[in-house]
N, C-alpha and C positions, 0 to 999 in steps of 0.2 A: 559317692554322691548319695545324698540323701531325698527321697521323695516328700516332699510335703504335701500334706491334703489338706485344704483351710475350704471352710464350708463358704457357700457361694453367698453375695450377700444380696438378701434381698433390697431391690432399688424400686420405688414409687414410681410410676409413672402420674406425677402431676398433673401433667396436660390433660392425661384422660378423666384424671377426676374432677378437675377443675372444668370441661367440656363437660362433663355429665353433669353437674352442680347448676351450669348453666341451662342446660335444655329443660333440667325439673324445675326451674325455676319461670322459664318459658312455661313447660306447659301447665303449670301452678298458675299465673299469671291469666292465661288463654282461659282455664277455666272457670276462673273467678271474674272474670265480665262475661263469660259468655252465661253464664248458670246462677250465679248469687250475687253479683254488681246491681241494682236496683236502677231499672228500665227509666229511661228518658220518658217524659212526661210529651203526648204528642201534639200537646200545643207547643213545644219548644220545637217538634222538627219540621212542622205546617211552615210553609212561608208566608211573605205577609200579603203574598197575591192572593191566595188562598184564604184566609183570614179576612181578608177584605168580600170575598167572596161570598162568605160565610154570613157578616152582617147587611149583606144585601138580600140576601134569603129570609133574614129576621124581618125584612120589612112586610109592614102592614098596607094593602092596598086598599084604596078608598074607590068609591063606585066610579066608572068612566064615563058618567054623562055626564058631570063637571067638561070635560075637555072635549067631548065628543059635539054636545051643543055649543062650544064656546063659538066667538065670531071669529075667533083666529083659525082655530080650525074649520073652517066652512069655508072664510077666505082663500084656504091653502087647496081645498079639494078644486078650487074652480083650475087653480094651473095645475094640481097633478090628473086629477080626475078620477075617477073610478076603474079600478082593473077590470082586466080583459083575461079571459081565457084564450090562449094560443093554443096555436096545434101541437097536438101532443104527438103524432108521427103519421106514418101509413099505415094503412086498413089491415096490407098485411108486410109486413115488414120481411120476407124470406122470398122476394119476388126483386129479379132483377132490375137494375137502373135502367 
């Protein structure tokens, strides 16, 4: 009987490379929005409650004795009336009921 010695063959393991190929390719990806991707513009992520918000604040207000003397408003004081101060509590509030 003869011994044979035949050298061992090297075998690729695919999966692993093909698995690594992927996760640089992940984290290539990840770091390329998170670092050099060019930032959203923050009018695009405002919503439009907010936006709306925003041109009410632009507004210009005009003096308030236009509406202050008008007759509608004078009308309206006779049924609400003029406020009132309530009580604001007890004298001393750490005194039992």
């Amino acid at each position: 009987m003869a011994i044979v010695f035949e050298k061992e063959k090297k075998t690729f393991n695919w999966f692993a490379i093909l698995l690594t190929i992927v996760i640089v390719a992940i984290v290539g990806a990840a770091a390329y929005y998170l670092f050099f991707a060019p930032s959203p513009k923050i009018e695009a992520i405002i919503p439009a409650e907010l936006q709306r918000a925003g041109e009410v604040s632009q507004i210009d207000f005009t003096d308030p004795s236009f509406v202050v003397n008008s007759q509608a408003y004078k009308n309206l004081r006779l049924y609400v009336g003029m406020p009132v101060l309530g009580a604001l509590g007890r004298n001393n509030p750490f005194l039992p009921f």
